[in-house]
C-alpha positions in Angstrom: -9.0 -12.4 22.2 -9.6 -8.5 21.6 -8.5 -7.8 24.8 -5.3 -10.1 24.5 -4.5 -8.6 21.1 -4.7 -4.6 22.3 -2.7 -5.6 25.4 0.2 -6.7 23.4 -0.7 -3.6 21.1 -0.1 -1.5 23.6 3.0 -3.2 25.0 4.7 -3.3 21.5 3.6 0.6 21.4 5.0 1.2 24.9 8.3 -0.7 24.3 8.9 1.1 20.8 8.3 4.8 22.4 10.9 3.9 25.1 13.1 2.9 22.8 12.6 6.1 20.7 11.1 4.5 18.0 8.0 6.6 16.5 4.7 3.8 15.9 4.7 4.4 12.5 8.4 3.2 11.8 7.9 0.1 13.8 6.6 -2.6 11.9 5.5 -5.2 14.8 3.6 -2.0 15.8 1.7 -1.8 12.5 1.1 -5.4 12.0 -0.3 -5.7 15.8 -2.4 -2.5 14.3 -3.7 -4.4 11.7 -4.5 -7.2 13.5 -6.8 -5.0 16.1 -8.6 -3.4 13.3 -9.6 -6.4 11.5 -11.0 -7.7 15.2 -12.5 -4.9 15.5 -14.2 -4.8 12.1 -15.2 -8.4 12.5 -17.5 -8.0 15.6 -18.3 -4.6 14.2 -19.7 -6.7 11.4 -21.5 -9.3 13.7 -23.1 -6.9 16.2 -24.4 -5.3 12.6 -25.8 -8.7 11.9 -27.3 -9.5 15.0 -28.9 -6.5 15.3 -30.3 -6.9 11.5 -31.8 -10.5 12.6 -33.3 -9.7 16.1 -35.9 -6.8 14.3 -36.8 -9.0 12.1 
C-alpha cells in the first residue's frame, strides 16, 4: 500500500512538473501528499507501539 501510494505520488508530481505546474498549486499533488503522510504516520505509530510492547 505505501509503496503503491508514493508511486502514484510521484507520478502525479512528475506529470504536474511536465506540465509546468509547481506541486504546491496542484491539488491531486497535495491530496496524494496527504495521503502518504498519514501512511507514514500510521506505521510510524505502530513501529512506536511494537517497540513499546516487545521491552516489556
Amino acid at each position: 500500500m505505501r509503496r503503491r501510494c508514493s508511486r502514484k505520488l510521484n507520478q502525479l508530481g512528475e506529470a504536474s512538473l511536465k506540465q509546468a505546474i509547481p506541486l504546491w498549486d496542484n491539488p491531486a499533488v497535495q491530496e496524494q501528499s496527504r495521503r502518504v503522510d498519514e501512511l507514514v504516520a500510521r506505521v510510524s505509530e505502530t513501529k512506536a507501539k511494537d517497540s513499546r510492547v516487545a521491552r516489556k
